[in-house]
GUPAMAR-151274 format. One record per atom (N, C-alpha, C): residue number from 1; atom name; x, y, z. Coordinates in steps of 0.02 Angstrom, whole numbers, plus 50000, padded with zeros to 5 digits. Layout:
@n=NUM&atom=CA&X=X&Y=Y&Z=Z;
...
***
This chain:
@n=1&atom=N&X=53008&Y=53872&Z=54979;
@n=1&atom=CA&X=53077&Y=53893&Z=54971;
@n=1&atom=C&X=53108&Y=53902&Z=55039;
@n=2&atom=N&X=53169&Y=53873&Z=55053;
@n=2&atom=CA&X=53200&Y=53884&Z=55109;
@n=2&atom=C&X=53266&Y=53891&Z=55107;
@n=3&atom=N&X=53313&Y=53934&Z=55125;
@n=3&atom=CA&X=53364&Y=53951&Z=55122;
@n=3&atom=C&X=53422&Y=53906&Z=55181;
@n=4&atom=N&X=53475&Y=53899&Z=55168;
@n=4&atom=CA&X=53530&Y=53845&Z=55206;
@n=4&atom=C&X=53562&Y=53868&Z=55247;
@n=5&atom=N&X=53588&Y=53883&Z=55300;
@n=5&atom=CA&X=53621&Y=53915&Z=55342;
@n=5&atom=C&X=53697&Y=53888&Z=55377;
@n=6&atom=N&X=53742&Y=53920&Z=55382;
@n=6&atom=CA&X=53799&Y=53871&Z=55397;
@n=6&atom=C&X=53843&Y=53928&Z=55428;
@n=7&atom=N&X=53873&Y=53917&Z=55500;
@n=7&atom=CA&X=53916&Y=53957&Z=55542;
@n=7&atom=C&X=53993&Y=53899&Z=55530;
@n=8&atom=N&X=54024&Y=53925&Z=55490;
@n=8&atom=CA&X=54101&Y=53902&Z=55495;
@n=8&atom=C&X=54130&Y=53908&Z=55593;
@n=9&atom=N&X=54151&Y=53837&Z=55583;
@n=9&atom=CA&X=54170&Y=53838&Z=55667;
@n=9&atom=C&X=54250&Y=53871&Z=55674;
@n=10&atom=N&X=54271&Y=53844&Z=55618;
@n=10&atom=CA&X=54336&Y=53852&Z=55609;
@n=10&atom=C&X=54371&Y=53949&Z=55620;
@n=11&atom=N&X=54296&Y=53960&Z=55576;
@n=11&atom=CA&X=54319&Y=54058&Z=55555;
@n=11&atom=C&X=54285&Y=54095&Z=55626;
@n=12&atom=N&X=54236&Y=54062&Z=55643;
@n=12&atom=CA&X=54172&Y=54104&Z=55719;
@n=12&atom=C&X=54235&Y=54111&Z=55761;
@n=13&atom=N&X=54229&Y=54176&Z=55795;
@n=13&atom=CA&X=54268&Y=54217&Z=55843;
@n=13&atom=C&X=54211&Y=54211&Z=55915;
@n=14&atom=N&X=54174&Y=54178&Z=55895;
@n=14&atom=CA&X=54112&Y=54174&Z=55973;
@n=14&atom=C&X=54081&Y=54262&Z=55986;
@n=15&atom=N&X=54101&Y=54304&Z=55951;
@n=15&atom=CA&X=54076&Y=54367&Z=55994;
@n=15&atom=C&X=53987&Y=54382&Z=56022;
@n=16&atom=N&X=53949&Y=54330&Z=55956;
@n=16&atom=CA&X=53881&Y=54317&Z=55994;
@n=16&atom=C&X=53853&Y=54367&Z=55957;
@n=17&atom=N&X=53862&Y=54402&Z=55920;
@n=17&atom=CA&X=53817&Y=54452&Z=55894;
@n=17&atom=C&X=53756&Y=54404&Z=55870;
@n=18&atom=N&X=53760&Y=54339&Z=55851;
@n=18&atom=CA&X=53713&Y=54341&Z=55787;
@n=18&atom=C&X=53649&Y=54309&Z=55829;
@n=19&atom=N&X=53693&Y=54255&Z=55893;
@n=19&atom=CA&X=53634&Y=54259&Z=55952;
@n=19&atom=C&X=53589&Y=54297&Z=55990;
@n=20&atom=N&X=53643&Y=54365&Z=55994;
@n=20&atom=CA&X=53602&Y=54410&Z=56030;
@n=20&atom=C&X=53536&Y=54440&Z=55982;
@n=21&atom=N&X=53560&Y=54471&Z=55920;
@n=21&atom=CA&X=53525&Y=54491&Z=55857;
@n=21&atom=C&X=53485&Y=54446&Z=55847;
@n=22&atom=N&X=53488&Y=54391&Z=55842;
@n=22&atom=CA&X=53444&Y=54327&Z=55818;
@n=22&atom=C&X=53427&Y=54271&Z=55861;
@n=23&atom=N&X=53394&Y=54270&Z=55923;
@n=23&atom=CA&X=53400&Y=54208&Z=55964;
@n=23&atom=C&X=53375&Y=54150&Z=55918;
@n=24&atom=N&X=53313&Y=54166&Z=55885;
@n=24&atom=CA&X=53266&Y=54118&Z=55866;
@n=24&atom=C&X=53304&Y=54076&Z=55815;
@n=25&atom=N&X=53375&Y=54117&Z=55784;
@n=25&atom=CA&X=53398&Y=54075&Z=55742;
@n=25&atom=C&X=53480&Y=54063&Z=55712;
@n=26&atom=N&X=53522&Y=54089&Z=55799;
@n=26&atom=CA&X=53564&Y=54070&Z=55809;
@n=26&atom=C&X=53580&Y=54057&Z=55885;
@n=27&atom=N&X=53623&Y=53997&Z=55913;
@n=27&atom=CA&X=53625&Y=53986&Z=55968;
@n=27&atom=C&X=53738&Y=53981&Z=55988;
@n=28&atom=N&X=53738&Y=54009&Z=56035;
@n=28&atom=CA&X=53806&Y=54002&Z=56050;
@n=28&atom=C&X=53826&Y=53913&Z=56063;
@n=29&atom=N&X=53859&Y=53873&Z=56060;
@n=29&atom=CA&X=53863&Y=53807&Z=56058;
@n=29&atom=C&X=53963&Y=53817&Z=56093;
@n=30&atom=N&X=53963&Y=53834&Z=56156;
@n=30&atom=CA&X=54037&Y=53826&Z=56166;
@n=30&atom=C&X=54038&Y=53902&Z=56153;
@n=31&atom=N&X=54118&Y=53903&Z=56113;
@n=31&atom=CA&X=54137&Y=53959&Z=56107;
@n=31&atom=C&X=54140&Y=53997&Z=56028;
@n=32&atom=N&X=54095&Y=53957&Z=56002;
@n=32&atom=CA&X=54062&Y=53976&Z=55941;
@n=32&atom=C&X=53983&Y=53950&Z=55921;
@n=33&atom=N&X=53962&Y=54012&Z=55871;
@n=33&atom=CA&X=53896&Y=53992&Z=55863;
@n=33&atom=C&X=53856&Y=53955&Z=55805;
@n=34&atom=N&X=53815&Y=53927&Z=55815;
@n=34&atom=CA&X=53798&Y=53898&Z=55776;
@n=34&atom=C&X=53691&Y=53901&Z=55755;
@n=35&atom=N&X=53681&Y=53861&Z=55712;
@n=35&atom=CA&X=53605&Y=53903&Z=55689;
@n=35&atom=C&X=53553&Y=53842&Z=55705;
@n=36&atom=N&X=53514&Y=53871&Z=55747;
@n=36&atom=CA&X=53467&Y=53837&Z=55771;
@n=36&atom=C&X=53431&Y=53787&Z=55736;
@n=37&atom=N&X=53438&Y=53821&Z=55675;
@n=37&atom=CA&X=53422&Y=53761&Z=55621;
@n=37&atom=C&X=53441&Y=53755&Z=55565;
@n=38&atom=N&X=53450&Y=53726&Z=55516;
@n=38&atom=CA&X=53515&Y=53717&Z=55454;
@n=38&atom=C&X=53463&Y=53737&Z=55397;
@n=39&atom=N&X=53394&Y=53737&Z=55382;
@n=39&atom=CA&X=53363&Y=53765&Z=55344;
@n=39&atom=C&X=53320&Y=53817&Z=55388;
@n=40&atom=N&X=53292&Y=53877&Z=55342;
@n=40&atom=CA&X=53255&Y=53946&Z=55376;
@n=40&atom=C&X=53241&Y=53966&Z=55313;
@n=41&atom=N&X=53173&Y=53984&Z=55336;
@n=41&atom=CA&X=53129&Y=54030&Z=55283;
@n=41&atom=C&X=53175&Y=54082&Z=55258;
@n=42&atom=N&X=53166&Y=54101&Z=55196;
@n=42&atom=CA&X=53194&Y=54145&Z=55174;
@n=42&atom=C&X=53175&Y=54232&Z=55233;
@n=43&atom=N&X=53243&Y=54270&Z=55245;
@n=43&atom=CA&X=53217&Y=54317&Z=55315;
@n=43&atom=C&X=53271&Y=54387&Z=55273;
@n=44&atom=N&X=53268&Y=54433&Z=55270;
@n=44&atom=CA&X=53318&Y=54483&Z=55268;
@n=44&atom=C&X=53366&Y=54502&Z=55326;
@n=45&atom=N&X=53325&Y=54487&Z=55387;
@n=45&atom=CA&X=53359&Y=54499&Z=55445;
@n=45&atom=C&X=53439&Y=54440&Z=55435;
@n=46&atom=N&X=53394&Y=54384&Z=55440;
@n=46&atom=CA&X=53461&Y=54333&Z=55412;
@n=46&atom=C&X=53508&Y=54356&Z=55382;
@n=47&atom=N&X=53495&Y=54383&Z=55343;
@n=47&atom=CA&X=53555&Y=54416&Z=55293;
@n=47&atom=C&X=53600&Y=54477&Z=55328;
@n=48&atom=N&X=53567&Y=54509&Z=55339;
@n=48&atom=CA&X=53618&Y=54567&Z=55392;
@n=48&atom=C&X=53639&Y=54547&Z=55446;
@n=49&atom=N&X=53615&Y=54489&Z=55476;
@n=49&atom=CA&X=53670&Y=54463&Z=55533;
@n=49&atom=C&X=53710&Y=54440&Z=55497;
@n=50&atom=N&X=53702&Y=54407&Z=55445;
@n=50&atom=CA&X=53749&Y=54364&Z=55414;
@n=50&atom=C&X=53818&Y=54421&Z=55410;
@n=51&atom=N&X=53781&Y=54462&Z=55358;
@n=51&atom=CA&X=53832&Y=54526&Z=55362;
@n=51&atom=C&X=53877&Y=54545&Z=55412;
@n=52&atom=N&X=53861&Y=54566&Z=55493;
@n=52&atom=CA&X=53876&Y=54598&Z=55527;
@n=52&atom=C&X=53914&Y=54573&Z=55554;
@n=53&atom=N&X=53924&Y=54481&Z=55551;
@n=53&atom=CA&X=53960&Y=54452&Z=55565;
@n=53&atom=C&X=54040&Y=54463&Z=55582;
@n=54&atom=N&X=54057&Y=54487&Z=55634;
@n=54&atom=CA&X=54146&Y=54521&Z=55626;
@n=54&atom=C&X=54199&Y=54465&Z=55590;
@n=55&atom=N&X=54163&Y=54404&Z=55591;
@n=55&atom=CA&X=54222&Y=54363&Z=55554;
@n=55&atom=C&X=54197&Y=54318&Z=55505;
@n=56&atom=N&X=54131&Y=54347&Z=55463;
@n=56&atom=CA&X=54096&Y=54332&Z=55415;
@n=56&atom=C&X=54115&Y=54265&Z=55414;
@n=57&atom=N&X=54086&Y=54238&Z=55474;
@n=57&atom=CA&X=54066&Y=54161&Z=55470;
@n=57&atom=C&X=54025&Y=54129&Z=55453;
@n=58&atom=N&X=53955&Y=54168&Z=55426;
@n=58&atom=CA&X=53904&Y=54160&Z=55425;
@n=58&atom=C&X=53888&Y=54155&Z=55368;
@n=59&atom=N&X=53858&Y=54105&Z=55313;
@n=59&atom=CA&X=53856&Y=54062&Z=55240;
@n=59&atom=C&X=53760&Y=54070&Z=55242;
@n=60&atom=N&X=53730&Y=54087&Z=55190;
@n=60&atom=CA&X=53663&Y=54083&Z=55177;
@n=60&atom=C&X=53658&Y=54069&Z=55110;
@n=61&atom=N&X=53622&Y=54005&Z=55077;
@n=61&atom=CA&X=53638&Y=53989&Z=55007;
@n=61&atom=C&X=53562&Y=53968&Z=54986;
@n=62&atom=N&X=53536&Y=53981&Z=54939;
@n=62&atom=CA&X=53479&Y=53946&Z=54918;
@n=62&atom=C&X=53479&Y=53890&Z=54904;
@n=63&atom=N&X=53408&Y=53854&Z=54880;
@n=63&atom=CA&X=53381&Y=53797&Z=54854;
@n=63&atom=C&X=53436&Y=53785&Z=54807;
@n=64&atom=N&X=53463&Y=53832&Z=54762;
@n=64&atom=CA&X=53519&Y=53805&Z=54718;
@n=64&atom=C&X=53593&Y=53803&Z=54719;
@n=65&atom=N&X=53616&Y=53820&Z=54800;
@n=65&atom=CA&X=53680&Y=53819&Z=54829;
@n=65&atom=C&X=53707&Y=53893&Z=54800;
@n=66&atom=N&X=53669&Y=53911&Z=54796;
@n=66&atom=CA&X=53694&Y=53997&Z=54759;
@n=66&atom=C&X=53705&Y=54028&Z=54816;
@n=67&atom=N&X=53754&Y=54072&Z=54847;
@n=67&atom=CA&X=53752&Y=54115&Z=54922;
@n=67&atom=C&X=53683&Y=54174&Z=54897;
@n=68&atom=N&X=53656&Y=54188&Z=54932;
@n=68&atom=CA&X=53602&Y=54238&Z=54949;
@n=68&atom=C&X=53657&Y=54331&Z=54995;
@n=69&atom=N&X=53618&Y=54345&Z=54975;
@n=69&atom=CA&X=53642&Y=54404&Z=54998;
@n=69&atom=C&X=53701&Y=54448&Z=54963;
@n=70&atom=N&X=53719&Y=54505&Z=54992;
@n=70&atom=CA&X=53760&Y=54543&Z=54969;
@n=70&atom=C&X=53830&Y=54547&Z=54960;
@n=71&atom=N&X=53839&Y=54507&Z=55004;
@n=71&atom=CA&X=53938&Y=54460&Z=54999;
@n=71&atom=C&X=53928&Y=54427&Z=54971;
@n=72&atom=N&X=53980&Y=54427&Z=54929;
@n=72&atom=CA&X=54008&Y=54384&Z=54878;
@n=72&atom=C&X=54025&Y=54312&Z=54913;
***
């Protein structure tokens, strides 16, 4: 099982939280960030960056395109 990961370039404000919080599995690319890799083991941490995100750019969806986590 592996979960999908996707940083909207359009919505990312660059502030870097999710790099700093997460090197292993987000990287700044310019002046927005983006995820080291487009599939990741299913992680909880994932999910609360996803969360903490100030401009909830941050998309986590399962095997069945369902979003994961606590945002809607």
């Amino acid at each position: 099982m592996s979960w999908k990961v996707d940083v909207d370039a359009g919505t990312c404000i660059g502030s870097g939280m999710c790099a700093g919080t997460m090197p292993d599995a987000f990287r700044l690319d310019g002046e927005v960030a983006e995820p080291v890799q487009r599939e990741m083991a299913p992680d909880e941490e994932l999910l609360d960056v996803a969360d903490s995100c100030p401009a909830l750019a941050i998309t986590v969806v399962d095997e069945s395109g369902t979003e994961v986590g606590p945002r809607p």
